[in-house]
C-alpha positions in Angstrom: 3.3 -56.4 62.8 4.6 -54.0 65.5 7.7 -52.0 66.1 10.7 -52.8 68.2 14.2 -51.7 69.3 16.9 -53.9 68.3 20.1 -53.2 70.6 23.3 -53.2 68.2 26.7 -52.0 68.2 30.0 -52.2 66.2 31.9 -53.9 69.0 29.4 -56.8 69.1 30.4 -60.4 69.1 27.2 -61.4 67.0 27.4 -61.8 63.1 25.7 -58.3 62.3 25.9 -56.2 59.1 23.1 -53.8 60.5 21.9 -52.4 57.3 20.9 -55.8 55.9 21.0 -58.3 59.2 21.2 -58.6 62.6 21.7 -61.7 64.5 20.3 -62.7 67.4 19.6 -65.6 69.7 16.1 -67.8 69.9 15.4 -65.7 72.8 14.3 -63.0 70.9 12.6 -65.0 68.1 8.9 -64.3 68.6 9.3 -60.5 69.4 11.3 -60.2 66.1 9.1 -61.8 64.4 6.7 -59.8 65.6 8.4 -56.8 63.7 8.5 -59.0 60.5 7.3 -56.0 57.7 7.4 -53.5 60.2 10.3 -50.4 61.5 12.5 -51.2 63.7 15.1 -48.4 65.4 18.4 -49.5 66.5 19.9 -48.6 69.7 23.6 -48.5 71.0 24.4 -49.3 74.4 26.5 -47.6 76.6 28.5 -50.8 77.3 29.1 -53.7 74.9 31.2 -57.5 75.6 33.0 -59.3 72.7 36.2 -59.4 71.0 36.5 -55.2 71.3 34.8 -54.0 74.2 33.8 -50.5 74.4 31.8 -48.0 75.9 28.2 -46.7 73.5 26.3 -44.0 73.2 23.3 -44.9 74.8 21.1 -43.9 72.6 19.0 -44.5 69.7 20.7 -43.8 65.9 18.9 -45.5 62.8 16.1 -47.2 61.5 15.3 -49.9 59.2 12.3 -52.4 58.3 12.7 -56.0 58.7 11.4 -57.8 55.8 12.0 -61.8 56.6 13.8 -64.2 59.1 16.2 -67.0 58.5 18.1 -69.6 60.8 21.6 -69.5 61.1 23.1 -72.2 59.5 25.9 -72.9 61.9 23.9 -72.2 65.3 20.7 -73.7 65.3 19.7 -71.7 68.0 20.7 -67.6 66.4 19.0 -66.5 63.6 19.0 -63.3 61.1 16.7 -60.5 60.2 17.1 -59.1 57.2 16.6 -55.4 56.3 16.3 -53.0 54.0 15.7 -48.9 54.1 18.3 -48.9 56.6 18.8 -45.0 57.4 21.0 -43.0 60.1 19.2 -40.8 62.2 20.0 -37.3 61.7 20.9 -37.1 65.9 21.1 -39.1 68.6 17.9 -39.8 70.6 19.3 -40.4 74.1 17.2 -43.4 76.2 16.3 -41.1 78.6 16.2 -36.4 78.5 14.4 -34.3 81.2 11.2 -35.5 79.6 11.5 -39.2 80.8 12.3 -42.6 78.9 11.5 -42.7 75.1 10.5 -46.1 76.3 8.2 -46.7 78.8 8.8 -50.2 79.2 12.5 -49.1 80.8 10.2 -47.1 83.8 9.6 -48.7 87.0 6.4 -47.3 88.5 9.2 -45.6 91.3 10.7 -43.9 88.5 13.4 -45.7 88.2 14.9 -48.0 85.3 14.1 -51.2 84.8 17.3 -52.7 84.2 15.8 -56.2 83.4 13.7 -54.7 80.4 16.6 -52.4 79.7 18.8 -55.8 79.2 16.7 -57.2 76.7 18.2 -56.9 73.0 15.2 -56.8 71.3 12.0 -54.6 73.2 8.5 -54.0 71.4 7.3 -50.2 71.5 4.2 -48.9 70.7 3.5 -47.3 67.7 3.6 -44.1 69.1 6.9 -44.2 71.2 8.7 -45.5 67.6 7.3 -42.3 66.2 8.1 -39.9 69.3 11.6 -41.3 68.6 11.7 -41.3 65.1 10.1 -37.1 64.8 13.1 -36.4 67.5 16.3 -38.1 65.6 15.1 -37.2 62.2 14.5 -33.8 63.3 17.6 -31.6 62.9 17.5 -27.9 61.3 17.8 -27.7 57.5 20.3 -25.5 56.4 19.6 -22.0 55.0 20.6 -23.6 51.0 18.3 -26.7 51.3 15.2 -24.5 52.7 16.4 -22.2 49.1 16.3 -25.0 47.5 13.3 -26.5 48.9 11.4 -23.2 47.7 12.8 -23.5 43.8 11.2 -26.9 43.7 7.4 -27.6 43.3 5.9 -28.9 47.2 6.1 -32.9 46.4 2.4 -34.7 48.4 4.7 -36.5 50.4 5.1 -33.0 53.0 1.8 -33.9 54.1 1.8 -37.2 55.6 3.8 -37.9 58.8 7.5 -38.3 59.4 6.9 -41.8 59.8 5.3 -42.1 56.3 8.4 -40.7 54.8 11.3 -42.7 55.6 10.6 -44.7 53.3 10.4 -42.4 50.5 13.2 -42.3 47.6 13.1 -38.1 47.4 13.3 -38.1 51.2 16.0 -40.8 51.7 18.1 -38.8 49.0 17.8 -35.6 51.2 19.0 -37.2 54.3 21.5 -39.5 52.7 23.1 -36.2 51.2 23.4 -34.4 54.1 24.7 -37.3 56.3 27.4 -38.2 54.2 28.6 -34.3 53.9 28.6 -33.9 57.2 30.6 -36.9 58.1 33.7 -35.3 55.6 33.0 -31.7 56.5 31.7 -31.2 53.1 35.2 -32.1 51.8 35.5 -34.6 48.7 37.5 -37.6 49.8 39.7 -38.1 46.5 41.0 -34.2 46.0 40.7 -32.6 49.7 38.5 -30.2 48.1 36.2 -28.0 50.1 33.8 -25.7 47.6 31.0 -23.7 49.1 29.0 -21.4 46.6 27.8 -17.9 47.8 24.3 -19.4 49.1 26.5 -21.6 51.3 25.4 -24.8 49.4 28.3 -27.2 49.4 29.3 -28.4 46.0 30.5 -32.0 46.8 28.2 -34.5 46.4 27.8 -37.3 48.7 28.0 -40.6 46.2 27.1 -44.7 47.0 30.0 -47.1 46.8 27.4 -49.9 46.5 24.4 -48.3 44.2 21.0 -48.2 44.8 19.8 -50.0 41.9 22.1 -52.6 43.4 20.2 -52.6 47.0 23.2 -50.8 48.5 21.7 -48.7 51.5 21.7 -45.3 53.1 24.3 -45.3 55.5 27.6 -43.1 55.7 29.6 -46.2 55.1 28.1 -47.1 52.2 28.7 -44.0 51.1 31.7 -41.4 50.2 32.2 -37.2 49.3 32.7 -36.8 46.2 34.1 -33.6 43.6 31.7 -33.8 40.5 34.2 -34.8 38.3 35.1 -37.6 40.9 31.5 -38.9 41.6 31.3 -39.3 37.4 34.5 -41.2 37.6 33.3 -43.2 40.2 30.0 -44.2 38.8 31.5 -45.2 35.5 34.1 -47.4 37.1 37.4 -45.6 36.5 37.9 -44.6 39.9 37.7 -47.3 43.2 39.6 -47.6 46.4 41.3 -50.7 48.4 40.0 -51.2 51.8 42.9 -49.5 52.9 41.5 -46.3 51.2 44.4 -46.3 48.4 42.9 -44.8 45.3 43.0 -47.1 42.3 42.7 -45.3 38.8 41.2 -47.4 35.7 43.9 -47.9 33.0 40.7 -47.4 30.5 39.7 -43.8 29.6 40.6 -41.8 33.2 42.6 -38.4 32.1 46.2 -37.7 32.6 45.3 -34.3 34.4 43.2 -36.1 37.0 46.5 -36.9 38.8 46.6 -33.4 39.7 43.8 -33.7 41.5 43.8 -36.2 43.3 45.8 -36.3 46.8 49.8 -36.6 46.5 49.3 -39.6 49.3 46.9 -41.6 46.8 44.9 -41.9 50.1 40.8 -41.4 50.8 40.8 -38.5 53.1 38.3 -40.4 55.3 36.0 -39.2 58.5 38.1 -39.4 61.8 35.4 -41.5 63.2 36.2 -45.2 61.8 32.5 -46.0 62.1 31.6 -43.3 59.5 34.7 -44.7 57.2 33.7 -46.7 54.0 33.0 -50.1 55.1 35.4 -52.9 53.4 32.1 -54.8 52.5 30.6 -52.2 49.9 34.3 -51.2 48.7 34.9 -54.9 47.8 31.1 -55.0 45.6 32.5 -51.7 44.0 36.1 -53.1 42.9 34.0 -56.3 42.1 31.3 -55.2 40.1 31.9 -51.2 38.8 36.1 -50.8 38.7 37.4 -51.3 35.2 40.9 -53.0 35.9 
């Protein structure tokens, strides 16, 4: 097994759905299989081709672990990795700060970058570059209500092992699935436009998944939406969905006549300017599918 950067981006021509595949060419087989049970970071380039063409961020924003490879049944020469514990990085990790490359495979020995190894989709890293990277975008400042919170509850043994150790955790994908998601609506709930902060400055909405995770959905903003409590229960029990338009769809069984109050007068998700943060159209469909009482 080793680690490995796998270069992705929304504006990509391949067939990717980076929490749960990415699709590549034969060129790439043996390093990605390689990475077969192992973590893999994702990294956006500053310049993509395809069908919309745009400009990245150059830098390095989630991780996930590969867990098997298949062919692609219409291009015998692409394949897929499949993923799971796919999680958002808390920052950006640029390639390159005033330290050097995160990567030392991108160096030349004048300094320089090595634009051939910088072209490569998928690179191999060493165990302890993936971790450099990992401590640096996982690494933002807890707020002053999660460190209060932090101290109420007993000290679970996962603190002690390494970062690296704990991605994979339940508790600690919770904690950073939470906060992504709040951030991305400003700690607003999407249905009522409501913004509640208690007097410890905790945010009251809760950050809910549109695909569950007893139904493999993963940790990413788009699988997931800010929610009121009253909403998220809604939600949950299938009364309460959205179109992938963002329209709000109410359950004819059981939803109360004085929720319409609450919700907003356009019907509308209020959603994260960013469209890549937005819920995706995938997850929305399982939800109306599997959850929504019509």
């Amino acid at each position: 097994m080793a680690n490995a950067i796998f270069t992705a981006s929304e504006s990509s021509a391949y067939d990717d759905l980076i929490e749960v595949r990415y699709h590549f060419p034969r060129t790439y087989l043996q390093q990605v299989e390689a990475a077969v049970g192992d973590w893999i970071i994702y990294y956006e380039p500053r310049r993509t081709t395809g069908p919309k063409s745009a400009t990245g961020r150059q830098a390095y924003f989630a991780l996930a672990q590969v867990t098997h490879i298949t062919q692609d049944p219409e291009r015998a020469d692409h394949h897929y990795a499949h993923l799971q514990n796919f999680l958002e990085f808390d920052q950006t990790v640029p390639f390159r700060d005033s330290a050097g490359y995160h990567e030392s495979r991108l160096k030349k020995e004048d300094g320089s970058t090595n634009k051939g190894a910088f072209g490569r989709s998928v690179r191999l890293i060493s165990a302890a570059e993936f971790a450099s990277i990992v401590q640096i975008g996982m690494s933002a400042a807890p707020q002053a209500w999660e460190l209060a919170d932090r101290v109420a509850e007993p000290v679970p043994e996962y603190v002690i092992h390494s970062l690296v150790e704990q991605v994979g955790l339940r508790k600690f994908r919770d904690v950073a699935f939470r906060r992504h998601v709040r951030s991305a609506y400003a700690n607003t709930c999407a249905v009522t436009g409501l913004r509640l902060i208690n007097g410890g400055g905790r945010p009251e909405v809760q950050a809910a998944h549109i695909r569950s995770v007893e139904a493999d959905g993963p940790d990413t903003v788009r699988n997931g939406i800010a929610l009121t409590g009253t909403a998220h229960w809604l939600f949950d029990r299938g009364l309460l969905s959205f179109t992938d338009d963002y329209t709000i769809l109410l359950s004819p069984y059981g939803v109360p006549d004085e929720l319409d109050k609450l919700i907003l007068p356009e019907r509308k998700l209020r959603v994260p300017a960013n469209p890549d943060l937005r819920p995706h159209a995938t997850y929305l469909a399982w939800h109306r599918e599997h959850c929504f009482k019509h």
